[in-house]
N, C-alpha and C positions, 0 to 999 in steps of 0.2 A: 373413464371419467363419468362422474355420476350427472344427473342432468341440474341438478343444483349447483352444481361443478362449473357445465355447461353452461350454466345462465350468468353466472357470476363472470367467466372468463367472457362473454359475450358484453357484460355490462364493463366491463374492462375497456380503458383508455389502450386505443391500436397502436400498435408499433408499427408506424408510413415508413416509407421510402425515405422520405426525411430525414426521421433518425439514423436509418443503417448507415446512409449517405454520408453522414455527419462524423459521424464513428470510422467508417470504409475512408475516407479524405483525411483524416488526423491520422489514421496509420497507412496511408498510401505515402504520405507525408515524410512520416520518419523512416519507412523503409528504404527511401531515400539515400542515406547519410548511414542506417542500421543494419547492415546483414544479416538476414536470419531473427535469431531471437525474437520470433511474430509470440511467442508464451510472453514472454517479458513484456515485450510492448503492451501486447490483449491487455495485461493485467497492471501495467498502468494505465492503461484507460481505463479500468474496471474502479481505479482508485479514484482517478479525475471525476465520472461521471458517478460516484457514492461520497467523494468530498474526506475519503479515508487515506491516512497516511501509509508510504508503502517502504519499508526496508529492501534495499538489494545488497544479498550478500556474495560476495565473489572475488578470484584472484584478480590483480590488476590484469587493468587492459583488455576486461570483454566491453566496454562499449554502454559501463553503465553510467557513468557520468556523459559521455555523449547521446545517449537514448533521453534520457530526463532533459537535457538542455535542450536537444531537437523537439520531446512535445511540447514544452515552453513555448519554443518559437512561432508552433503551428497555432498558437491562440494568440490574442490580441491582446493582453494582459502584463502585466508586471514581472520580471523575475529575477529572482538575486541566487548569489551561489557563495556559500559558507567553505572554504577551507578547514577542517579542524585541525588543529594540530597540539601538541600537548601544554601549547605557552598561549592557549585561545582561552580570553576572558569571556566571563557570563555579559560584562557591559559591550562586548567585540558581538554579543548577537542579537541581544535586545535594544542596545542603545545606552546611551546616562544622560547624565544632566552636567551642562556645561556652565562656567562662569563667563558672564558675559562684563567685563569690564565697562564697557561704554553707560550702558544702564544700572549695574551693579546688582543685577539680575539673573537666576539660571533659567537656560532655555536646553531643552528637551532637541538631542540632537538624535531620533530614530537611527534603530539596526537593521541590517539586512533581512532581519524578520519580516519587515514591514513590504512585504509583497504576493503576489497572490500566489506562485509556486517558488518554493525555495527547494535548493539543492542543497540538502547537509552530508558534503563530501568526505567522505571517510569518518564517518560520523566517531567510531570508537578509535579516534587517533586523543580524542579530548578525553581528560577528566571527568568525574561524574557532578564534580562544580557543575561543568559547559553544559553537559547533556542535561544537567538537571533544569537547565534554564529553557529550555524548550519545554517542559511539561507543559505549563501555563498555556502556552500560546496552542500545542497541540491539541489539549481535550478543552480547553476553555476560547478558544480562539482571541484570545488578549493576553497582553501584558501587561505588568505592572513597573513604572519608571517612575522613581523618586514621592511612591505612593500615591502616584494618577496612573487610573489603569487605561488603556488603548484598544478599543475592539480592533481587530483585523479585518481588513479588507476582505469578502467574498468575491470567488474562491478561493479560500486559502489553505493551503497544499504544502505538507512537507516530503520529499522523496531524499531519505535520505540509502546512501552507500556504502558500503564496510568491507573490510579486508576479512577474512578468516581469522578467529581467535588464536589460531595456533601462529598468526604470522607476528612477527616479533615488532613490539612497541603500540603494540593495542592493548584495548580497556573495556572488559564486558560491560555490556550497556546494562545499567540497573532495569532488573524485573517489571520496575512502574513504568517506565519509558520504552521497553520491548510492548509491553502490553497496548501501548497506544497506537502501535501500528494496527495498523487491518491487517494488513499483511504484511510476510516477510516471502521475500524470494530470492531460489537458488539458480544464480546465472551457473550456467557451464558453457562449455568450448563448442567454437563452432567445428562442424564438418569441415571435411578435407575442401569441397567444393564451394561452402560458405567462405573460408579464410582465401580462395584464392579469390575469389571476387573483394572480397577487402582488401586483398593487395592491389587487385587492380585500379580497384576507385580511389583508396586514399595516397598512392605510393605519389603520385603524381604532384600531392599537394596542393592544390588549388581547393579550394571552399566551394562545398553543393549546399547550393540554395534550396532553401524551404518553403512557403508557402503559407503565410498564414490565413488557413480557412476554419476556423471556429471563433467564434468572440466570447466572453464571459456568460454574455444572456443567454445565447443558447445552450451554455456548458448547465448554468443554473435551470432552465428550461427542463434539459434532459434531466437533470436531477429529478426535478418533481414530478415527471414525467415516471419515471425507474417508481419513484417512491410507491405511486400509486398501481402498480401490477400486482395483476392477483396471485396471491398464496395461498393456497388451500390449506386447512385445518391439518391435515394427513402430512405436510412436507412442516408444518409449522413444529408439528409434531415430532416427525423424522429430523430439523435440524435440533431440536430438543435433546432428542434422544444422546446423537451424537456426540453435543458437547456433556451429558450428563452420564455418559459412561467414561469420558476421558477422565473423570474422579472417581468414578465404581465401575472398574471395567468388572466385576465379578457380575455386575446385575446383567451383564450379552453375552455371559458364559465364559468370560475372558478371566479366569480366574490368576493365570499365570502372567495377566500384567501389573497384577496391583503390586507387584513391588520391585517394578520400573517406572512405575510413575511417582514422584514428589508429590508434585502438585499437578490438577485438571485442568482445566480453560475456565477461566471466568466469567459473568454472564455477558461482558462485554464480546468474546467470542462469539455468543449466540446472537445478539443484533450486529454483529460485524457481516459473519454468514449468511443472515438472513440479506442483509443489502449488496452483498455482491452477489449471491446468486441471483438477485433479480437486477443487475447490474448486465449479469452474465449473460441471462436469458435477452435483454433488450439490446445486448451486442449482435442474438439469433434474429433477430425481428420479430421474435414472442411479445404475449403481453399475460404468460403467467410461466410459474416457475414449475422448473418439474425436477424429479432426482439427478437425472443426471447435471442439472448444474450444478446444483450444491454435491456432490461427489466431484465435479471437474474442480471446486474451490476450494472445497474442505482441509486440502492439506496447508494451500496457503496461509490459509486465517487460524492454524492451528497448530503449526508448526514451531512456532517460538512462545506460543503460550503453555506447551505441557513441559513441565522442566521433570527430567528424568533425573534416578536415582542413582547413587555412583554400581548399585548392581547391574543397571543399564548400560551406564558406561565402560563398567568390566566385562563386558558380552558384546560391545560395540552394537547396543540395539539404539538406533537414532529414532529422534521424533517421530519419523517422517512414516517409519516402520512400522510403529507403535499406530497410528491415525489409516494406515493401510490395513490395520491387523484390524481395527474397529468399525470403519467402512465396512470392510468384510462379513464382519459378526450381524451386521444392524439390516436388519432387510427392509429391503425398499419399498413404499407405497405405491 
């Protein structure tokens, strides 16, 4: 670290005990109720604390609809949980407009949107109508109802859930609505030793209680808190780099990926990156970013944004492989 480096990270707002504390109690919380899956959790809270939407993909029954509803619980805030299913209307999420007989009047009768984390459950069970009706409220944080539009409450949080495409009576989420995630993440199976502790807690049936120790203010708090850690020119650089070779991987010598990839990441990718790695770092009790956060995040925030070519797919080269093959290539400051 050069001493410019040095003086900047020093003029840097500290990451106290406070915060760790704050973060360390919301997942003391769900591990509660969650076995295992401390990735999954980290990286919702990685979402709650940058205000970024998070995809979980996975077969039923790891625990991803109960992890989202237990951090809900551990705040003090609002939360609704969307069902999709293929007969789910755009007015079933946003809300409509009702007639009111008595006055001869319509009144605005609010969707389950209108809360501060929503759970959209099995998201690609809907139509791309349904899905299409979250854009708005996602990158704009409002809706529009009978042409008056509605800001959303802060923080307002979509975590939504999916089955595997290959599993039968799902709907690829359109390119626009993948893109708005921050991230996307891949639950897997617990260990031998995780699933018997879930047998043991839940076989019994009875409801574990949670704890709700964060409030809104200090979720927004930490927010601006994250915003303001330093980045150095050098990593600003290296996240650059990385989302600018996922479209020319030829310019990191990666000449054998350009025709596996479609399409690159967007620049939305590169401020996604940039705010969960300093998300990530303030989960450490840092107050500046260094490579290896953005290498522990990179796959997330980049995983559903490079859409591969069907010669990827005839080679069974996934995303995931493709963003390990360019981590590799790109060396570290």
């Amino acid at each position: 670290m050069t001493e410019r480096s040095a003086a900047a990270v020093a003029q840097a707002p500290a990451v106290g005990p406070a915060d760790v504390a704050l973060a360390q109690s919301v997942m003391h919380e769900v591990a509660r109720r969650v076995v295992g899956q401390e990735y999954m959790v980290e990286r919702l809270l990685i979402s709650l604390l940058t205000g970024g939407h998070v995809l979980l993909e996975g077969v039923p029954g790891l625990a991803k609809t109960l992890a989202v509803r237990t951090l809900a619980e551990t705040i003090r805030t609002t939360f609704s949980r969307i069902q999709f299913t293929p007969d789910l209307l755009p007015a079933d999420v946003i809300g409509t407009q009702v007639y009111d007989q008595s006055n001869g009047q319509f009144s605005v009768k609010r969707g389950p949107i209108f809360a501060n984390i929503v759970l959209a459950d099995e998201i690609n069970r809907a139509p791309a109508k349904v899905q299409a009706a979250l854009l708005e409220a996602m990158q704009e944080k409002q809706v529009t109802i009978g042409g008056t539009t509605y800001t959303l409450d802060e923080p307002f949080l979509v975590l939504a859930t999916q089955n595997p495409i290959e599993q039968e009576g799902t709907y690829p989420l359109p390119e626009a609505q993948v893109d708005r995630f921050m991230m996307k993440l891949r639950v897997g199976y617990p260990t031998r030793d995780e699933e018997k502790e879930i047998m043991r807690r839940m076989s019994g049936g009875v409801a574990i209680p949670v704890d709700r120790v964060a409030s809104p203010a200090a979720i927004l708090e930490a927010r601006h808190r994250i915003s303001e850690l330093y980045m150095d020119d050098r990593i600003v650089d290296y996240i650059v780099e990385i989302v600018h070779v996922t479209r020319t991987p030829a310019d990191a010598g990666l000449q054998d990926l350009a025709s596996l990839i479609e399409f690159g990441a967007s620049p939305r990718a590169t401020i996604a990156l940039a705010q969960a790695s300093r998300a990530h770092a303030f989960l450490r009790g840092r107050n500046f970013v260094t490579p290896d956060d953005v290498k522990a995040i990179a796959p997330d925030v980049l995983r559903h944004r490079i859409l591969t070519s069907f010669e990827a797919e005839a080679e069974a080269v996934s995303s995931d492989r493709i963003v390990q093959r360019i981590l590799g290539a790109i060396e570290s400051p």
